[in-house]
TIRO-2110 file (N, C-alpha, C; in Angstrom, 1 decimal):
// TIRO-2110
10.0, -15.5, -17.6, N, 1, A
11.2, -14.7, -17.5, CA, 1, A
10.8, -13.2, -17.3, C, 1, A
11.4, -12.7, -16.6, N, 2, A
11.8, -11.1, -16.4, CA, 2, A
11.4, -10.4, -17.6, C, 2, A
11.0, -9.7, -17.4, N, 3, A
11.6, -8.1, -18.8, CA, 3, A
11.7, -7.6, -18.2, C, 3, A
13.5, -7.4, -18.3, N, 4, A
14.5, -6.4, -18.3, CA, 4, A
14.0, -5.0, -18.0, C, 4, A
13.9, -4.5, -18.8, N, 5, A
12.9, -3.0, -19.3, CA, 5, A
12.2, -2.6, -18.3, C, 5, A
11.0, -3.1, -17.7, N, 6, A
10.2, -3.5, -16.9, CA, 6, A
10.8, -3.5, -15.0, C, 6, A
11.4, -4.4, -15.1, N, 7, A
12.1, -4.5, -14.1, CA, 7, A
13.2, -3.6, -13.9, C, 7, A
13.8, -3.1, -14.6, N, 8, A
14.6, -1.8, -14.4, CA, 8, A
13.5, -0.5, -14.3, C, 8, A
12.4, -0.5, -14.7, N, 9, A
11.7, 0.8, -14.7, CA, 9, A
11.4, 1.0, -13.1, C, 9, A
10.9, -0.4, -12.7, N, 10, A
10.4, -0.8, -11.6, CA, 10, A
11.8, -0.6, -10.4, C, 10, A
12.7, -0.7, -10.5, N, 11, A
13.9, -0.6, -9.4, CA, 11, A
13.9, 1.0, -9.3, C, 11, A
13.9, 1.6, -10.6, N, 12, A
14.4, 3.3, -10.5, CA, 12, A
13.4, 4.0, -10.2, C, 12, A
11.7, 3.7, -10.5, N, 13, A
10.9, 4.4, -9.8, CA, 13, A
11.1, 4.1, -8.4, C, 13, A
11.5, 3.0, -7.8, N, 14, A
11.4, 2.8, -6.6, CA, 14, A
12.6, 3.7, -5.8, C, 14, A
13.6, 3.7, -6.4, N, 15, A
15.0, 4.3, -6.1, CA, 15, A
14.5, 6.2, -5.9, C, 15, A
13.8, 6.5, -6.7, N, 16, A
13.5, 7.8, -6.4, CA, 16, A
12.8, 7.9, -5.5, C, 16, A
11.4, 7.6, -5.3, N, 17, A
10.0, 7.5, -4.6, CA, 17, A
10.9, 7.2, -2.8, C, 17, A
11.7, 6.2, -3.2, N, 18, A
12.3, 5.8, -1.5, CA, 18, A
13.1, 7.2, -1.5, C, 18, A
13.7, 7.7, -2.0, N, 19, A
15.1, 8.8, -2.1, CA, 19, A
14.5, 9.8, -1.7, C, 19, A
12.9, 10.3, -2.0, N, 20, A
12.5, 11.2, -1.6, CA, 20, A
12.0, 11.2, -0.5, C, 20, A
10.7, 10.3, 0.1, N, 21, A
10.5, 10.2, 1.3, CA, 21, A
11.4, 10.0, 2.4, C, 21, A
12.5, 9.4, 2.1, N, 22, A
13.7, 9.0, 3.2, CA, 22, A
14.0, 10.9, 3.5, C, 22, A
14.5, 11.3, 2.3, N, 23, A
14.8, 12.8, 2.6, CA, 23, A
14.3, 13.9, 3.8, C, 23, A
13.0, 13.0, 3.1, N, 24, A
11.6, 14.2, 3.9, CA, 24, A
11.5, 13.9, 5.1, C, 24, A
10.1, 13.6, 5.6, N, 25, A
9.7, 13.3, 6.8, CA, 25, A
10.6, 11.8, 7.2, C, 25, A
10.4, 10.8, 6.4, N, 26, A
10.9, 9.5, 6.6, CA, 26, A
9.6, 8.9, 7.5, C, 26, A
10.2, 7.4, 8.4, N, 27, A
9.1, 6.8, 8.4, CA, 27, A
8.4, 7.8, 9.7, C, 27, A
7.3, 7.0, 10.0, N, 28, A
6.5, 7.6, 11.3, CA, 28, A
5.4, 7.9, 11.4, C, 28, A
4.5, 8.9, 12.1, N, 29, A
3.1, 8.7, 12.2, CA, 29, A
3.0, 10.4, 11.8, C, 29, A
1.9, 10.7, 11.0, N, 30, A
1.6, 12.0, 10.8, CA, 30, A
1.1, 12.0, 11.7, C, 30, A
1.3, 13.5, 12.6, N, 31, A
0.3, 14.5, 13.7, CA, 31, A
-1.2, 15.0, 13.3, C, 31, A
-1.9, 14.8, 14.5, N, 32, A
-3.4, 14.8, 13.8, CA, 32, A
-3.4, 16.4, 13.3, C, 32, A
-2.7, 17.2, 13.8, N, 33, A
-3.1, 19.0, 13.0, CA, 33, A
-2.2, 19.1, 11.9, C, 33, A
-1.5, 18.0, 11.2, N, 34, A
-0.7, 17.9, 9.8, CA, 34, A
-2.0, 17.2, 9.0, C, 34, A
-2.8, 16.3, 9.2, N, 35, A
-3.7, 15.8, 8.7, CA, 35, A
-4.5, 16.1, 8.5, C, 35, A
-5.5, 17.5, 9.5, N, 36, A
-6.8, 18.3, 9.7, CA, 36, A
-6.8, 18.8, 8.4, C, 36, A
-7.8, 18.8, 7.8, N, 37, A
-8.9, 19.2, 6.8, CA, 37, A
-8.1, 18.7, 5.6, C, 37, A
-7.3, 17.7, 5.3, N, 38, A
-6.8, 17.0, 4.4, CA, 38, A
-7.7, 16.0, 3.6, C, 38, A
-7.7, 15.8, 2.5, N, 39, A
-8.2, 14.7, 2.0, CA, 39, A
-7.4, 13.2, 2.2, C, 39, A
-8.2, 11.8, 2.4, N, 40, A
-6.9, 11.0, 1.9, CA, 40, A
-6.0, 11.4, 0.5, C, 40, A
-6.4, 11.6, -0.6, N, 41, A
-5.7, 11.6, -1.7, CA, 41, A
-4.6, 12.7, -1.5, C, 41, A
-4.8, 13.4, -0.6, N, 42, A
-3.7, 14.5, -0.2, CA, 42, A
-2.9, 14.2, 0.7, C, 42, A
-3.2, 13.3, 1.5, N, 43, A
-2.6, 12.7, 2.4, CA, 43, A
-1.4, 11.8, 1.7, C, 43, A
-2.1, 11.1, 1.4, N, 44, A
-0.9, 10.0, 0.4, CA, 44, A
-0.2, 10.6, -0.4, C, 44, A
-0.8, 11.6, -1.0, N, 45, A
0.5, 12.3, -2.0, CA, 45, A
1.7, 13.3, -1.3, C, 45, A
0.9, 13.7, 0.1, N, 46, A
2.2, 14.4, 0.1, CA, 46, A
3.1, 13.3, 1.3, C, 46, A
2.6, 12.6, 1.7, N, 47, A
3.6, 11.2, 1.7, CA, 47, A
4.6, 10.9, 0.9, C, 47, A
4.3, 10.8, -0.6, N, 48, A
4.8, 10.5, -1.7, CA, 48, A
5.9, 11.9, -1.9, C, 48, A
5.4, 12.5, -1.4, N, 49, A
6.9, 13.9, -1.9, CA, 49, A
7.4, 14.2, -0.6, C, 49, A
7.2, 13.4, 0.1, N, 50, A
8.2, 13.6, 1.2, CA, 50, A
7.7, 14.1, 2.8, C, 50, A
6.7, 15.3, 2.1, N, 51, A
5.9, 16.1, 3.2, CA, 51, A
5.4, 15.4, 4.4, C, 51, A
4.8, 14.3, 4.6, N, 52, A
4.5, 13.4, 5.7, CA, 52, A
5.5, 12.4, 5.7, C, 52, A
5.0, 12.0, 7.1, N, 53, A
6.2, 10.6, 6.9, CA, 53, A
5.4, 8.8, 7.1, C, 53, A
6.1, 8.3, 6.3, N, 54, A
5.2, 7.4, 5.9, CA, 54, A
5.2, 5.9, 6.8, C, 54, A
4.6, 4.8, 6.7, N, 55, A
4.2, 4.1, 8.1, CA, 55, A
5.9, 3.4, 7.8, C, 55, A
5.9, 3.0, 9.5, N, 56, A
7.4, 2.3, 9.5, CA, 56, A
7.1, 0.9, 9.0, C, 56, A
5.9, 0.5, 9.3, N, 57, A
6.0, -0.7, 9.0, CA, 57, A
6.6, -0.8, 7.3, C, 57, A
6.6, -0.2, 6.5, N, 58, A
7.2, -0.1, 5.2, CA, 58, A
8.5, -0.7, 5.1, C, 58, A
9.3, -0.3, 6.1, N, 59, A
11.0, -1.1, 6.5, CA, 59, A
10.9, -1.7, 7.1, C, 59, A
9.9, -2.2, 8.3, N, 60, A
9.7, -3.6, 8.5, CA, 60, A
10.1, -4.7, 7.7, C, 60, A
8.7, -4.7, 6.4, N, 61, A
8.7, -5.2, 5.8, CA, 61, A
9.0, -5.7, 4.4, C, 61, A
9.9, -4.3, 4.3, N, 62, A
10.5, -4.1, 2.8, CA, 62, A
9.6, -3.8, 1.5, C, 62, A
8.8, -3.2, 2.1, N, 63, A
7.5, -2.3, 0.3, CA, 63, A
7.8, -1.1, 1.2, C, 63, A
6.9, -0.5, -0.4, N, 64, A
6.8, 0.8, -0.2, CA, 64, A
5.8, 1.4, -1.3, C, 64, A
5.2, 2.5, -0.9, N, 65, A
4.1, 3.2, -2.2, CA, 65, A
5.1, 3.4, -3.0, C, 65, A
4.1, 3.3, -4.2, N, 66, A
5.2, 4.0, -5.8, CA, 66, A
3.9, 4.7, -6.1, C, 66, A
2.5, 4.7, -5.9, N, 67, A
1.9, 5.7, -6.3, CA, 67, A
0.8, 5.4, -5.8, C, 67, A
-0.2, 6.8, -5.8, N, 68, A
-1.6, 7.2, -5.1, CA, 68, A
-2.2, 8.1, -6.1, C, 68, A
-3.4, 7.5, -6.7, N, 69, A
-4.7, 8.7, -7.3, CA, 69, A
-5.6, 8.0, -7.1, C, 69, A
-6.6, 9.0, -7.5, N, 70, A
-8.1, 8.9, -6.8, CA, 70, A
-8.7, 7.3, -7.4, C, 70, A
-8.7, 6.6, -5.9, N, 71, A
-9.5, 5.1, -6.0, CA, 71, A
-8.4, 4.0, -6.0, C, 71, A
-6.7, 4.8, -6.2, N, 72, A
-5.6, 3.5, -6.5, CA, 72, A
-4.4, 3.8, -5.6, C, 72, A
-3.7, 2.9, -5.6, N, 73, A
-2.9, 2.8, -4.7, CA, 73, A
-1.6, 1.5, -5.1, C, 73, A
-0.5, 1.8, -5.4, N, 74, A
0.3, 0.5, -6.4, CA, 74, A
1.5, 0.6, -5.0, C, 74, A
1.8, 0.0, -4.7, N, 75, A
3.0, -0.4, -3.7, CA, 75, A
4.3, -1.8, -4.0, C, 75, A
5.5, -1.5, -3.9, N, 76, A
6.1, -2.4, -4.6, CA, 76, A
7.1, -3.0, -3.5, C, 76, A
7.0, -4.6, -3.2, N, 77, A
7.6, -5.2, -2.3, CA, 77, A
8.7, -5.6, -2.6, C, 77, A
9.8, -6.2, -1.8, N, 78, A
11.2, -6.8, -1.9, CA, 78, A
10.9, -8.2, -1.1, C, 78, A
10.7, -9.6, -1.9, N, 79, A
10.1, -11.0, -1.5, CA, 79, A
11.9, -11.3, -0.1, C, 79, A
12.0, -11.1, 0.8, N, 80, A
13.0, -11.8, 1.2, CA, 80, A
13.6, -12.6, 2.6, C, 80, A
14.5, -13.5, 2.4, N, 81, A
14.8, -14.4, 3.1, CA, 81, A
13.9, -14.3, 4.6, C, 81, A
14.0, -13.0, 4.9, N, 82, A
13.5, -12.5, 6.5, CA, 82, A
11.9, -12.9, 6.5, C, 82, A
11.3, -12.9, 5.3, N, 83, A
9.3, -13.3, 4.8, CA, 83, A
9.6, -14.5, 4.6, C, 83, A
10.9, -15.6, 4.9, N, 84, A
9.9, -16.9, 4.2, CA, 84, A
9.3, -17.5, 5.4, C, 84, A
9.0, -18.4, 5.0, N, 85, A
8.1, -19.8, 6.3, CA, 85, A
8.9, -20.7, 6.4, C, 85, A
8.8, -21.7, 7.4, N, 86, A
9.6, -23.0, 7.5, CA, 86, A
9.3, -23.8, 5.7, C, 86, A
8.9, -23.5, 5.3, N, 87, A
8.8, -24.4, 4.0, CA, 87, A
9.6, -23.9, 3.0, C, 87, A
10.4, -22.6, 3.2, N, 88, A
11.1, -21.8, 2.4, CA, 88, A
10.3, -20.8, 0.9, C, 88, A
9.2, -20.6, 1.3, N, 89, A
8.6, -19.4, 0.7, CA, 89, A
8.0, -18.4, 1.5, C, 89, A
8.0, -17.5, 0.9, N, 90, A
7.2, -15.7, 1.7, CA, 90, A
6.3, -16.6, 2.2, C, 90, A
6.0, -16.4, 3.4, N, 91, A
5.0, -16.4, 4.1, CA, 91, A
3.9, -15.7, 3.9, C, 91, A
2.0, -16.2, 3.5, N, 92, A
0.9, -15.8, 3.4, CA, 92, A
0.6, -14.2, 4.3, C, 92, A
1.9, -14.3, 5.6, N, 93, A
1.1, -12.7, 5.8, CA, 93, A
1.8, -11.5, 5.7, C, 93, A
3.0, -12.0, 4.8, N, 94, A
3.4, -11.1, 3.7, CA, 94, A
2.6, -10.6, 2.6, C, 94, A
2.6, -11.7, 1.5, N, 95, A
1.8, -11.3, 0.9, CA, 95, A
0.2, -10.2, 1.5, C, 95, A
-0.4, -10.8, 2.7, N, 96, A
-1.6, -10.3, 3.2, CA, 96, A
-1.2, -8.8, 3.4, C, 96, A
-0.4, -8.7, 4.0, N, 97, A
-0.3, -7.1, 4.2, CA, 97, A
0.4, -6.3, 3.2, C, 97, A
1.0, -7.0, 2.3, N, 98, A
1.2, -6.0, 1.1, CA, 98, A
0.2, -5.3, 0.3, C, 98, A
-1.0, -7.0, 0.2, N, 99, A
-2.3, -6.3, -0.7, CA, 99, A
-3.0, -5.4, 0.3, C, 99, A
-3.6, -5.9, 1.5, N, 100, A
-3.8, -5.0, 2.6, CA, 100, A
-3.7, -3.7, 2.3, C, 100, A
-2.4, -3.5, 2.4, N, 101, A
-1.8, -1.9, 2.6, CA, 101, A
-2.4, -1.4, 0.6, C, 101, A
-2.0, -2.0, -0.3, N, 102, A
-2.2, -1.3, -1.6, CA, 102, A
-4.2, -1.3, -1.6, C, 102, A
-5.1, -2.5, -0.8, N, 103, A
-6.2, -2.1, -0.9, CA, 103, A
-6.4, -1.2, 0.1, C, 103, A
-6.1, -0.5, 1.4, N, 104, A
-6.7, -0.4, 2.3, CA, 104, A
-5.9, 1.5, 1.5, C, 104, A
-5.3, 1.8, 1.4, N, 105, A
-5.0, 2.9, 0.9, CA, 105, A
-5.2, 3.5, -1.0, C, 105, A
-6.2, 2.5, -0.9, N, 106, A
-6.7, 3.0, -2.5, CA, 106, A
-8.0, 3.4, -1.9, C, 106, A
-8.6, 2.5, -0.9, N, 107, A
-9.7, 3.4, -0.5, CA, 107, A
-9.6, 4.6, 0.7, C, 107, A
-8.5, 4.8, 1.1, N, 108, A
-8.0, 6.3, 2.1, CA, 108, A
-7.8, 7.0, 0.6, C, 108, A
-7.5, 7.1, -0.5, N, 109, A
-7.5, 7.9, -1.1, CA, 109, A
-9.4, 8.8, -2.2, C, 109, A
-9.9, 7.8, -1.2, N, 110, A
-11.4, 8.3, -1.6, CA, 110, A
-11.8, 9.0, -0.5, C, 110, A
-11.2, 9.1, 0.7, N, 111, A
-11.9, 9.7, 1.8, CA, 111, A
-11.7, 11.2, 2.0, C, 111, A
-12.8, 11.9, 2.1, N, 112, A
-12.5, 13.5, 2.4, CA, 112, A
-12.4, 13.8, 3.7, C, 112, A
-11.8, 15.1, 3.7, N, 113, A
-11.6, 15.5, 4.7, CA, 113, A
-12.6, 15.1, 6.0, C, 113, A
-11.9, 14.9, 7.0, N, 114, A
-12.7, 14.0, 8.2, CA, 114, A
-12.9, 13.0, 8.5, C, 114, A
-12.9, 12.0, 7.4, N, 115, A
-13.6, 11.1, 7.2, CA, 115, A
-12.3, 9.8, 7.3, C, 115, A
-12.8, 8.8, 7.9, N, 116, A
-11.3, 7.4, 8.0, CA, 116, A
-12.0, 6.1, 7.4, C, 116, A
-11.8, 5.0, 7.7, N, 117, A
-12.1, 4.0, 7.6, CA, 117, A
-11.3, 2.8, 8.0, C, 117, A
-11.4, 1.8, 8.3, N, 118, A
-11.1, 0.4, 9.1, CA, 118, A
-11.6, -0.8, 8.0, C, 118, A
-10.5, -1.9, 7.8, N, 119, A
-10.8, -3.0, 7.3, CA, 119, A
-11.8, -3.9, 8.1, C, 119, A
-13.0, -4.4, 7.8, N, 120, A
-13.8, -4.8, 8.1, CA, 120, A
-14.1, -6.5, 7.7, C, 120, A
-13.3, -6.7, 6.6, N, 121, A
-12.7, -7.8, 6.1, CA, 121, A
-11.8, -7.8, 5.2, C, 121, A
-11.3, -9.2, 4.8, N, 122, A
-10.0, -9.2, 3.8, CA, 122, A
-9.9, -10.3, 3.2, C, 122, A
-9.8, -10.5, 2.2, N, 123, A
-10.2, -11.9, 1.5, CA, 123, A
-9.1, -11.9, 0.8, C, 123, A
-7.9, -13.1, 1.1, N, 124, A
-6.2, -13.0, 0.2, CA, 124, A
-6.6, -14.7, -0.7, C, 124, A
-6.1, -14.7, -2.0, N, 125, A
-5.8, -15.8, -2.5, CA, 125, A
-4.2, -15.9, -3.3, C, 125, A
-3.9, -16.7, -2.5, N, 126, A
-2.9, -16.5, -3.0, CA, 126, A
-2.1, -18.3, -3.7, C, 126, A
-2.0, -17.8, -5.1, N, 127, A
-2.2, -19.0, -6.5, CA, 127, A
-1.0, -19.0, -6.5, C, 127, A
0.1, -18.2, -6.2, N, 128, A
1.6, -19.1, -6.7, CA, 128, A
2.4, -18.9, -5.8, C, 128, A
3.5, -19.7, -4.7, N, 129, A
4.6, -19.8, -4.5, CA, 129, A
5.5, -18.1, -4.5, C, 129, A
5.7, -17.7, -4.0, N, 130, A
7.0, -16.5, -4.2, CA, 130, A
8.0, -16.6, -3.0, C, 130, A
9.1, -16.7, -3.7, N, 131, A
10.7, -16.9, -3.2, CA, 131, A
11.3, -15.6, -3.3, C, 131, A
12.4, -14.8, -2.4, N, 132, A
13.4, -13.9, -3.0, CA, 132, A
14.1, -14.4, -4.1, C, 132, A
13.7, -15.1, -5.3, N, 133, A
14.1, -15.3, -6.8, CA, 133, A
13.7, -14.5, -7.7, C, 133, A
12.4, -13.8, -6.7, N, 134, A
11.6, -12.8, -7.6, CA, 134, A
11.9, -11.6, -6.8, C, 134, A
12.5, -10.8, -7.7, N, 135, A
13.4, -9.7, -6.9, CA, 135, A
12.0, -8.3, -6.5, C, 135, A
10.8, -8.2, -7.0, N, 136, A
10.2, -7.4, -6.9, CA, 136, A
8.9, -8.1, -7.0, C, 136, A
7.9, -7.0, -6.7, N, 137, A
6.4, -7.5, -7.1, CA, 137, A
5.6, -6.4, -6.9, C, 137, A
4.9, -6.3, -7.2, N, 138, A
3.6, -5.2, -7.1, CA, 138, A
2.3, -5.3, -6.7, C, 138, A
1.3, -4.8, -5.9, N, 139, A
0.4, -4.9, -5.2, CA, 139, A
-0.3, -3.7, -5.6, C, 139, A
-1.6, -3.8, -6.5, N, 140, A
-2.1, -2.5, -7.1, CA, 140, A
-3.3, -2.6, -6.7, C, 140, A
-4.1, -1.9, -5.8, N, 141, A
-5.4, -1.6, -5.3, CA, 141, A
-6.2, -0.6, -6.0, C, 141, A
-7.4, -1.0, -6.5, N, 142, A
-8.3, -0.2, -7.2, CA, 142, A
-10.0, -0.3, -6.1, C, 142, A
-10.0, 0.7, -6.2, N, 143, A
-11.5, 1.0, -5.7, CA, 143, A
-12.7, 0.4, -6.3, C, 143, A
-13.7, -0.4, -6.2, N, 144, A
-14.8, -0.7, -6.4, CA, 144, A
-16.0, 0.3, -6.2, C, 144, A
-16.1, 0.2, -5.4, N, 145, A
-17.0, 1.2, -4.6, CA, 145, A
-16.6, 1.7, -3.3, C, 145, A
-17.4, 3.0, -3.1, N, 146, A
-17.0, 3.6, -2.0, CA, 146, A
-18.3, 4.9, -1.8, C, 146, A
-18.9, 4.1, -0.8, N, 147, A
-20.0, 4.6, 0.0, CA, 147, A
-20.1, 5.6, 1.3, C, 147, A
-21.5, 6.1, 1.6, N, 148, A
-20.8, 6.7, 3.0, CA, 148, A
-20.1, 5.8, 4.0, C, 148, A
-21.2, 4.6, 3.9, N, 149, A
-21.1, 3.7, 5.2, CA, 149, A
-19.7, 2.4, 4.7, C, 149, A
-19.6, 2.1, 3.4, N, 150, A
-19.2, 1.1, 3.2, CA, 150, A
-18.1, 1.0, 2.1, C, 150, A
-16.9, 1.1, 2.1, N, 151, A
-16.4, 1.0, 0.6, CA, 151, A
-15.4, -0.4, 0.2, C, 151, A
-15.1, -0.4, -1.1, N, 152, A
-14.6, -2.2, -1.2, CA, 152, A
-13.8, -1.7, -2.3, C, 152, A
-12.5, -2.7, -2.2, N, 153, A
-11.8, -2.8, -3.3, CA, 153, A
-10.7, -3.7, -3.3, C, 153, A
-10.4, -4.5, -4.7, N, 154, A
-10.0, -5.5, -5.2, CA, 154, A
-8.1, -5.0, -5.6, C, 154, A
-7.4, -6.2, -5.4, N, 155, A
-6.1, -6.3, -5.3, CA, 155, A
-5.4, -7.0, -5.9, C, 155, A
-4.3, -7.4, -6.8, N, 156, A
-3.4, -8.2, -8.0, CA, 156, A
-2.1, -7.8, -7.5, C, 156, A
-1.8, -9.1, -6.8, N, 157, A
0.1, -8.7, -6.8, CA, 157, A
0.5, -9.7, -7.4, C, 157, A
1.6, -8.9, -8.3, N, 158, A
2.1, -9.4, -10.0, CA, 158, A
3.5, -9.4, -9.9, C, 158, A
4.7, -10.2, -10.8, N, 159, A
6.1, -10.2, -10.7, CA, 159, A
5.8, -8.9, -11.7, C, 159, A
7.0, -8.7, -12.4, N, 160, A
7.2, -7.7, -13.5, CA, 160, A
7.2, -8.5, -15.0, C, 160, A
7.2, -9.6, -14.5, N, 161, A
6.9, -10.3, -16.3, CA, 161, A
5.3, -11.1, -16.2, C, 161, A
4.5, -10.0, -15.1, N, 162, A
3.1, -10.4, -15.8, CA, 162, A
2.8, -11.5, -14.8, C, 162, A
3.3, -12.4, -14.1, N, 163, A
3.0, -12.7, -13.5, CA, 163, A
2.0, -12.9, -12.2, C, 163, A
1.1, -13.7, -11.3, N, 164, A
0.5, -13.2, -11.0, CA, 164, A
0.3, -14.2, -9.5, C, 164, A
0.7, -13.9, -8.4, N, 165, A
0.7, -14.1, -7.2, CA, 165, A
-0.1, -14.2, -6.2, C, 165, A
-0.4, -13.5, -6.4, N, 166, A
-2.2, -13.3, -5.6, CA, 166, A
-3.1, -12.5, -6.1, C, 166, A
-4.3, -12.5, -5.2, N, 167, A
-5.0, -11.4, -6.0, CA, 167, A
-6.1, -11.3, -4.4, C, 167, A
-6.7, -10.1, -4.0, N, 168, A
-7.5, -10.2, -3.0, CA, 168, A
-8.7, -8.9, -3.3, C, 168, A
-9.3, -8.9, -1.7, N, 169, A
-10.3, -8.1, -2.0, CA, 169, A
-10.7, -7.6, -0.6, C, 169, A
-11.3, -6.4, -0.2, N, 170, A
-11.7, -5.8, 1.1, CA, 170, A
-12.9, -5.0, 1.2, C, 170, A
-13.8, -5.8, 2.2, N, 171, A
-14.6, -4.3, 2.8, CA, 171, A
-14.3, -3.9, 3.6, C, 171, A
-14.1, -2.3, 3.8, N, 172, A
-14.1, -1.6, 4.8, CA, 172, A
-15.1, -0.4, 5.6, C, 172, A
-14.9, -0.2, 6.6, N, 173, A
-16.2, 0.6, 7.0, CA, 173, A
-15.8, 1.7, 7.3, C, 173, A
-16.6, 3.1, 5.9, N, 174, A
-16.2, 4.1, 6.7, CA, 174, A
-16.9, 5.4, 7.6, C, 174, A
-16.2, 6.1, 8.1, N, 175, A
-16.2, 6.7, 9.6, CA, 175, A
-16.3, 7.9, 9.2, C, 175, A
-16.9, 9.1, 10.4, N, 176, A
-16.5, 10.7, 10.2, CA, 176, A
-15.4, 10.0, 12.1, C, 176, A
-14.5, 11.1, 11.9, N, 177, A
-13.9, 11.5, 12.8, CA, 177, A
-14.7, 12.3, 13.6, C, 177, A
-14.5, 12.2, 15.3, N, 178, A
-15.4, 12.9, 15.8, CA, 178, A
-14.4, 14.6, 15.4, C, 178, A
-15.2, 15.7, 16.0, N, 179, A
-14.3, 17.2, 15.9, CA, 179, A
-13.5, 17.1, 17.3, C, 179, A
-12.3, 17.7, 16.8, N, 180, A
-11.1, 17.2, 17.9, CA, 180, A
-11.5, 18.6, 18.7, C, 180, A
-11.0, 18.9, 20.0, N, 181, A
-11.9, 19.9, 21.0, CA, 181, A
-10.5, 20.7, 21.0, C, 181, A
-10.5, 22.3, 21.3, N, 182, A
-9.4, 23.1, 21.0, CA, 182, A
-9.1, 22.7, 22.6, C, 182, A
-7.4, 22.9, 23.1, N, 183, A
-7.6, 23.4, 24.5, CA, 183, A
-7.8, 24.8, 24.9, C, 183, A
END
């Protein structure tokens, strides 16, 4: 069962977090001279307040970040009718790109200025069934490690009563940006 409590905390952080980025930038692609000499963790935050605008695929797919600090990344989905499969549950690459996005932006929040990274692999398990019966879920990415060449980290998407949906894991490989040339 639900907790109430939980699940309302979960709707109203989301209710702000959406309220503000919609305000701001909304969706879209930051400009590479909005980005220059940014950290990821700066990047994502000022996503989070509005200041950048954040990837469209988010309305695509119906998530959205609810939060970014150093090594994490928590993103909270809406399971619905438009994600199931012919068998009538979310489809596997729902789920894949929710954890995806909460791992692949816990490690953009390790990267300093210059510096990117690319998923290099992705490993999804996914142990239970999710239907739009489960009105929310969460996808929280924590950093393992994070190397010059190499960094990895592990993923849990959960209902709000504890529940537990998947769980995955990523290496990715990171990059310097070459120096962009003045005209």
């Amino acid at each position: 069962m639900t907790k109430p409590n939980l699940l309302d905390a979960w709707l109203a952080e989301e209710q702000v977090i959406r309220a503000v980025m919609d305000s701001g930038a909304g969706p879209g692609v930051a400009r590479p001279d909005q980005v220059a000499g940014k950290s990821g963790l700066e990047l994502m935050q000022a996503m989070l307040r509005g200041e950048f605008p954040y990837p469209p695929i988010a309305q695509t797919l119906d998530f959205t970040i609810i939060e970014a600090g150093h090594g994490l990344a928590v993103f909270q989905g809406t399971p619905g009718v438009a994600h199931l499969n012919p068998m009538g549950s979310v489809h596997g690459g729902w789920f894949a790109t929710l954890l995806d996005s909460a791992l692949g932006c816990a490690v953009h929040t390790r990267m300093a200025p210059g510096q990117g990274y690319t998923t290099a692999e992705l490993s999804v398990n996914m142990v239970r069934a999710l239907t739009p019966k489960v009105t929310r879920v969460r996808a929280e990415g924590k950093v393992i490690h994070c190397g010059r060449q190499l960094a990895t980290a592990e993923a849990r998407l959960v209902g709000p009563d504890g529940t537990l949906y998947a769980h995955a894991t990523t290496t990715c490989l990171v990059f310097e940006f070459a120096p962009q040339s003045k005209p």
